[in-house]
C-alpha positions in Angstrom: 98.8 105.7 122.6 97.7 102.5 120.6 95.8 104.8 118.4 99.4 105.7 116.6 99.6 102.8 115.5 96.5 102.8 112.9 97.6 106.6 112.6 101.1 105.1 111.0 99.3 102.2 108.6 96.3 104.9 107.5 99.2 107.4 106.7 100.3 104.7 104.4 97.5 103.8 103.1 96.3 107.3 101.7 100.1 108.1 100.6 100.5 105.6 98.0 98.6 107.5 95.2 101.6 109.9 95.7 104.5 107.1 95.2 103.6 105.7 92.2 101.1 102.6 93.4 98.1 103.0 90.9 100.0 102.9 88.2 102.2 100.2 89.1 99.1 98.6 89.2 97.1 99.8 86.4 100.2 99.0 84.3 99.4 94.9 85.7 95.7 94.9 85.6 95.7 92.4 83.0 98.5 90.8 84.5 97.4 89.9 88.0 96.8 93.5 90.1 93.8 92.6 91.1 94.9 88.9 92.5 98.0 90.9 94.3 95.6 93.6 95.9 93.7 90.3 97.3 96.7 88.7 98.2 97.9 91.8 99.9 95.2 92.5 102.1 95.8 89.3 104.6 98.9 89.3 104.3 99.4 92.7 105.1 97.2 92.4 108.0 99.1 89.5 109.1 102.7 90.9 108.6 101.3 93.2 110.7 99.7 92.0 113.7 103.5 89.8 113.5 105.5 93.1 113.5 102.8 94.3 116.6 103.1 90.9 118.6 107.2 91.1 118.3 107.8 94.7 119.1 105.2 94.4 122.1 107.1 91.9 123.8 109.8 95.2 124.2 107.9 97.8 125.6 109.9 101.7 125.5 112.7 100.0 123.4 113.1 100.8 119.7 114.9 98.8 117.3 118.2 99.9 117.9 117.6 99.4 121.5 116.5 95.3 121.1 119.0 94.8 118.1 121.5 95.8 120.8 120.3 93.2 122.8 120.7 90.3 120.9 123.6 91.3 118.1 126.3 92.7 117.7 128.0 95.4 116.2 129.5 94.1 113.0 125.8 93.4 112.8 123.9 95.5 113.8 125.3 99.2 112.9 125.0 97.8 108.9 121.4 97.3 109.2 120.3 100.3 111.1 121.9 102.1 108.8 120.7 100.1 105.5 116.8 100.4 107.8 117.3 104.5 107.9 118.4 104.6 103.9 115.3 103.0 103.1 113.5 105.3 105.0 114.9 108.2 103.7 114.4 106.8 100.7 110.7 106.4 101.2 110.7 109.9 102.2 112.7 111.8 99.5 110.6 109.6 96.6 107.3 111.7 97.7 109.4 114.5 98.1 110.4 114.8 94.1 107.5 113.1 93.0 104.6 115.6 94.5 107.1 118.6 93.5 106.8 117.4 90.2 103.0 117.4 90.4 103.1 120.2 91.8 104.5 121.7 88.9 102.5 120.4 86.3 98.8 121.2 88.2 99.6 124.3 90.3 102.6 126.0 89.4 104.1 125.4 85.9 106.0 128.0 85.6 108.6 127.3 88.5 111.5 125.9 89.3 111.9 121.9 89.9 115.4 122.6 91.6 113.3 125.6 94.3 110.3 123.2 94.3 112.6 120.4 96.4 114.0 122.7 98.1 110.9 124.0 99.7 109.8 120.4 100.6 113.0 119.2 101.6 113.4 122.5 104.0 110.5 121.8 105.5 111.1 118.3 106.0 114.4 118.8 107.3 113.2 120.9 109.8 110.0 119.2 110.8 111.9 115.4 110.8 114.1 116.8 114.4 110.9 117.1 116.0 110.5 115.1 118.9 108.7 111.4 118.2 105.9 112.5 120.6 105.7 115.8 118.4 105.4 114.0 114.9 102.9 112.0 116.2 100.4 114.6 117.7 100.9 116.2 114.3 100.2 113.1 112.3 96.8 113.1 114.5 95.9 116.5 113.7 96.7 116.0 109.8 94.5 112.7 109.5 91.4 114.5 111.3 91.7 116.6 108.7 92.5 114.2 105.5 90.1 111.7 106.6 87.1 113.1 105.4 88.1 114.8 102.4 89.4 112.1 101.2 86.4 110.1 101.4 84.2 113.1 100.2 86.9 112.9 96.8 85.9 109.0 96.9 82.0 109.7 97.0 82.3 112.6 94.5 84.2 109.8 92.2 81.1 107.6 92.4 79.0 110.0 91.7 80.2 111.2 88.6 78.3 110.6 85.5 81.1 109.6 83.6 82.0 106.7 86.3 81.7 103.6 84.3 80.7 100.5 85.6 81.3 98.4 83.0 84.6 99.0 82.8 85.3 98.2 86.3 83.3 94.7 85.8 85.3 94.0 82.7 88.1 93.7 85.0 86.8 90.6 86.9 87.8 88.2 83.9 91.6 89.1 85.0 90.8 88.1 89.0 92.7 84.7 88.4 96.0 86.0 86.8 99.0 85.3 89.0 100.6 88.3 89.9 104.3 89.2 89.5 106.8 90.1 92.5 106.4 93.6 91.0 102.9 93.4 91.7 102.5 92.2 94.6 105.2 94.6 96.1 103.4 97.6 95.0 100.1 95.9 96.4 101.7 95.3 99.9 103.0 99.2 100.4 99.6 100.2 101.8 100.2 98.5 104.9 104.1 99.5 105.5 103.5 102.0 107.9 103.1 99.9 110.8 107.0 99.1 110.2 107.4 103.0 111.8 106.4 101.3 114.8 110.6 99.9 115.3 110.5 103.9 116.5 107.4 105.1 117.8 107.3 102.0 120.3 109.6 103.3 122.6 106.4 106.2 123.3 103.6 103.3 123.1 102.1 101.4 126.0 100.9 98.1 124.9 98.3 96.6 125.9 97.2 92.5 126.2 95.5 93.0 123.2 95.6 95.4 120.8 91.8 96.3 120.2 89.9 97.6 116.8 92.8 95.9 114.9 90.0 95.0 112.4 90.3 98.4 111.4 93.7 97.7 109.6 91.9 95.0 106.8 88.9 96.9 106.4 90.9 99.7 105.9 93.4 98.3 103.5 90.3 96.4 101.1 88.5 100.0 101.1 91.8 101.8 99.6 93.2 99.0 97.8 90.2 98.8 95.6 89.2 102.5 95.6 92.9 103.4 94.1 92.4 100.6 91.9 88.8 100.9 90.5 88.0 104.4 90.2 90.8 105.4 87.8 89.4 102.7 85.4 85.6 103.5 86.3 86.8 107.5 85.7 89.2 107.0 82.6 88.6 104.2 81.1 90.3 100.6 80.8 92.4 101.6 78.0 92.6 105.6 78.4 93.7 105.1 82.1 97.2 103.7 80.7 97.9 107.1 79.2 98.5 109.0 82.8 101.4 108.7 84.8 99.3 110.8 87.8 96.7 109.0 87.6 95.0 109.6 91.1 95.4 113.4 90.3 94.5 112.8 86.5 91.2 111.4 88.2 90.7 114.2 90.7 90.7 116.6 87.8 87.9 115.0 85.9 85.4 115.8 89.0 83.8 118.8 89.5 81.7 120.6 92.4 79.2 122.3 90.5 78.1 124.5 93.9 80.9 124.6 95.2 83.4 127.1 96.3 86.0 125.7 93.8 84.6 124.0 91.1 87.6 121.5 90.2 88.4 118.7 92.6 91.8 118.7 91.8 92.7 121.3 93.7 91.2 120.1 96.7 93.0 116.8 95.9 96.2 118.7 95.8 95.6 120.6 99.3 94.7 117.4 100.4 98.1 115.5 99.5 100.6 118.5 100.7 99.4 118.2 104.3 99.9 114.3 104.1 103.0 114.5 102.1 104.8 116.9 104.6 103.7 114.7 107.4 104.8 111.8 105.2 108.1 112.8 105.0 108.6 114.0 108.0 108.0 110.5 110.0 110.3 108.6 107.4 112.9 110.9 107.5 111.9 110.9 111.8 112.4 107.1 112.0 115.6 107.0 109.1 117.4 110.1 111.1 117.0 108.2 114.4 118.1 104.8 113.1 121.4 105.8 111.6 122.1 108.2 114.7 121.7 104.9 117.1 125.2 103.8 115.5 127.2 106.5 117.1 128.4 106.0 120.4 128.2 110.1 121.0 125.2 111.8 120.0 125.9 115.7 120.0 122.8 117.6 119.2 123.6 119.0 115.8 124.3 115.4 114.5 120.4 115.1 113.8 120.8 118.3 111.4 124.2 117.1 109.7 122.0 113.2 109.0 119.1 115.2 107.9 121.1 118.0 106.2 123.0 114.8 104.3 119.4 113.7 103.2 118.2 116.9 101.8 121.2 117.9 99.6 121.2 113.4 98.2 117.1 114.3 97.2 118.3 117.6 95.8 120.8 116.3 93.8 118.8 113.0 92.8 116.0 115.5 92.0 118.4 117.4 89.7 119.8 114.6 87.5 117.1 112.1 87.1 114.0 112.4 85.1 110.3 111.9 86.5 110.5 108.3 84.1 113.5 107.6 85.9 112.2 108.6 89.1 109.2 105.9 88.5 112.3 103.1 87.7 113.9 103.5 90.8 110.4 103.5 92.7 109.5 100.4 91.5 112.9 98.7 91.9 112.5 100.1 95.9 109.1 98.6 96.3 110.7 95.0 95.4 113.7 95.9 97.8 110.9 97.2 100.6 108.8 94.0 100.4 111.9 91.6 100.9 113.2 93.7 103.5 109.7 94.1 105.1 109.6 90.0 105.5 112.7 89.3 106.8 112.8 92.6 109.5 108.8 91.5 111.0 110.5 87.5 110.7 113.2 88.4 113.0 111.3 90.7 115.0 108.6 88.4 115.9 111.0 85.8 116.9 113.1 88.1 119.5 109.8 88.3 120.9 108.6 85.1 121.0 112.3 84.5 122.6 112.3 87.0 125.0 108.5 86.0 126.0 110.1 82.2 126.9 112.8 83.4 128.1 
């Protein structure tokens, strides 16, 4: 099942137009985007293969299973339960963000407040599948996505109104140093191997994990692609006056013979599919976490953590604003990064440990 693993970073990597990447980015491109989307590629790779080296060394044990292992409780019931908030974080941020675009492109005239709860129902429901569940459904999902998503990429470049100039104009800005911001926005594409702390205890590791190539190559094609063609599309000034501006983007191409003309839609179709699956493995992985720390584990706990999580993105959806929304994504990108480089740091060296030991 080593193909899961590229399943989890991919799913990432095509999510982040949803959670407010581009224009974290676009915001920086004079300020050092494009140096942070270089920057991020290796070491996302590398923060990676780390994670994938550590969590091999424990084959069928998930985090809560080696953090057991090696600390105790004081310790270790605070951070698996800190590591399932910032999933469910992750999880209810696409959840208010894609209702509100949902809203705006598709259905204007409804309600934010039943918008949520449609998505959070569904998530709530689909997150107490089993793992093995989620992931054959991730599978199906990315079959799917896949090439869509790179017909949406090829229609960009073919557009007449795709501006190369623009996107060369941007090389003057290739030396800028990035901010932490920046950088933490940049790295996102490559969290979802961190899903891995969950999914390990169904994978079957191999000496050597084979194609991992796949990750980089991957992660240079999207990083630049959500980057570029908003600016090629928009414009290096114009592009600063979206706040969608993947789906801004979308709604400028058009299928001339096509079935439906505006790519937007297609965009949109696109994004629910990998949204729902989205949320469903973060708030998987977040429910399983913060169920590790109770000693009994009747069945309906699962629905009382994940019923907990629905009415917090309700709520949050209800009293903050889509700018405030975009605040508190940013400020949980920097939190993500730190937290990403300290959990693969101690990971990797309670394998390196258990390997000599």
């Amino acid at each position: 099942m080593n193909r899961y693993f590229y399943y989890l970073v991919i799913l990432c990597m095509l999510i982040n137009t949803i959670v407010y990447v581009p224009r974290v980015l676009i915001e920086a491109r004079y300020h050092g985007a494009i140096t942070a989307i270089i920057i991020a590629i290796p070491l996302g790779s590398l923060l990676a293969f780390l994670f994938y080296r550590g969590m091999r060394s424990f084959p069928g044990l998930g985090i809560p299973e080696i953090f057991k292992q090696y600390l105790p409780a004081y310790l270790r019931f605070p951070i698996l339960v800190f590591l399932g908030i910032m999933w469910f974080a992750a999880g209810s941020i696409v959840v208010v963000a894609f209702s509100h675009i949902t809203l705006r492109f598709l259905n204007p005239n409804a309600s934010l407040t039943n918008m949520v709860l449609c998505f959070v129902l569904v998530g709530c429901w689909t997150a107490t599948f089993s793992s093995s569940a989620i992931l054959f459904g991730l599978e199906i999902i990315l079959l799917i996505a896949l090439p869509i998503q790179g017909f949406i990429i090829y229609k960009a470049f073919q557009n007449e109104a795709f501006d190369w100039n623009a996107v060369l104009a941007m090389s003057e800005y290739v030396l800028v140093i990035p901010s932490w911001d920046t950088l933490s926005a940049a790295t996102y594409l490559f969290t979802g191997y961190i899903s891995i702390l969950q999914f390990n205890r169904l994978f079957e590791w191999k000496k050597r994990l084979h194609y991992f190539w796949i990750i980089p190559i991957a992660g240079i094609s999207i990083s630049f692609n959500t980057f570029f063609i908003p600016i090629g599309i928009l414009g290096t000034l114009a592009v600063d006056d979206y706040l969608d501006i993947w789906v801004n983007t979308s709604d400028s191409l058009r299928m001339q013979y096509g079935l439906i003309e505006r790519v937007v839609f297609l965009y949109l179709f696109l994004y629910i599919g990998l949204s729902l699956i989205f949320i469903t493995t973060c708030w998987h992985v977040g429910t399983e976490l913060v169920k590790s720390v109770f000693p009994k584990q009747p069945k309906f706990l699962k629905w009382v953590i994940v019923g907990t999580v629905g009415a917090g993105t309700l709520l949050y959806s209800h009293f903050f604003n889509e700018k405030q929304l975009y605040h508190y994504a940013q400020q949980w990108f920097n939190l993500r990064f730190a937290v990403e480089l300290l959990l693969v740091t101690i990971v990797f060296i309670l394998g390196r440990r258990k390997k000599h030991a």
